[in-house]
N, C-alpha and C positions, 0 to 999 in steps of 0.2 A: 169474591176472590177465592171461598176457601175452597169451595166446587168444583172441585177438577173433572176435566173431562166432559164437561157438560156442553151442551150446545147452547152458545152464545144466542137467546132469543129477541134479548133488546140491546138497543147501542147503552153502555156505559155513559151516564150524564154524572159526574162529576162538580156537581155544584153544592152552593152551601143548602141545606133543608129548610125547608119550611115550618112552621111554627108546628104544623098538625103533624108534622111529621114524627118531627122531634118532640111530640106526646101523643099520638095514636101506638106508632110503632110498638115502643119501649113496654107503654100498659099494654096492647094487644098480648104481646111475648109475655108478660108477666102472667096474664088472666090465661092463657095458656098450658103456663106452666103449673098454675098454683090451683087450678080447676079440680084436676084430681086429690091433691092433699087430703082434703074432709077423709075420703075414704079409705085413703092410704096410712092415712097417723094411726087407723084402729089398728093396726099392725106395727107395731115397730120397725122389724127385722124389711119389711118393706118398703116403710117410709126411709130405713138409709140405704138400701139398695136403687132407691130413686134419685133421692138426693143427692150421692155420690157422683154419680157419673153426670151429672147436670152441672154440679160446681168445675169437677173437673176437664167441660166441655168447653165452656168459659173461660176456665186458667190456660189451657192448652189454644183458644182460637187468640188471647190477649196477650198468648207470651210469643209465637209463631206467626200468626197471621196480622193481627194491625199492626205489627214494627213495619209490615212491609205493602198494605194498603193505599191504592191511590185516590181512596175518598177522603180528602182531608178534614174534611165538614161533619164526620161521623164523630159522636163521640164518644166511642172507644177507641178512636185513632190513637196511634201512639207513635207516629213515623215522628224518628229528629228533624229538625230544622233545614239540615243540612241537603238533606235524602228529600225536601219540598224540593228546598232551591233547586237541585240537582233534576229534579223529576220536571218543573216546570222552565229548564232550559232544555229542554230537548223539545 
């Protein structure tokens, strides 16, 4: 969703996830993310110039994007109740 602009290459399937999913994913992003660390802690001044903008990529897609996400099955969603019903009457 947060992609803009980008070319739609597969249809949106909207279901609840799968067990591998819902732990493949999450570790894949973590191992990812946390791959570089070892090298980057021997620096300080580095290791928060990393970490900074990583937290606050996260506070910004959880405060802006999942209020308004139509995967309800993710779980970082955070769409109200209300904004389901509303979405799955149409």
């Amino acid at each position: 969703m947060f992609l803009w602009n980008i070319p739609k290459l597969f249809k949106a399937r909207p279901v609840p996830w799968k067990f591998i999913n819902k732990f493949a994913i999450p570790v894949f992003i973590i191992i990812i993310c946390l791959f570089p660390v070892y090298w980057i802690w021997q620096d300080k001044i580095l290791f928060i110039i990393y970490i900074i903008p990583g937290i606050n990529f996260v506070l910004i897609l959880k405060k802006y994007e999942c209020p308004r996400c139509i995967y309800f099955h993710c779980p970082m969603n955070s769409v109200t109740e209300n904004k389901r019903k509303k979405f799955n009457a149409l």
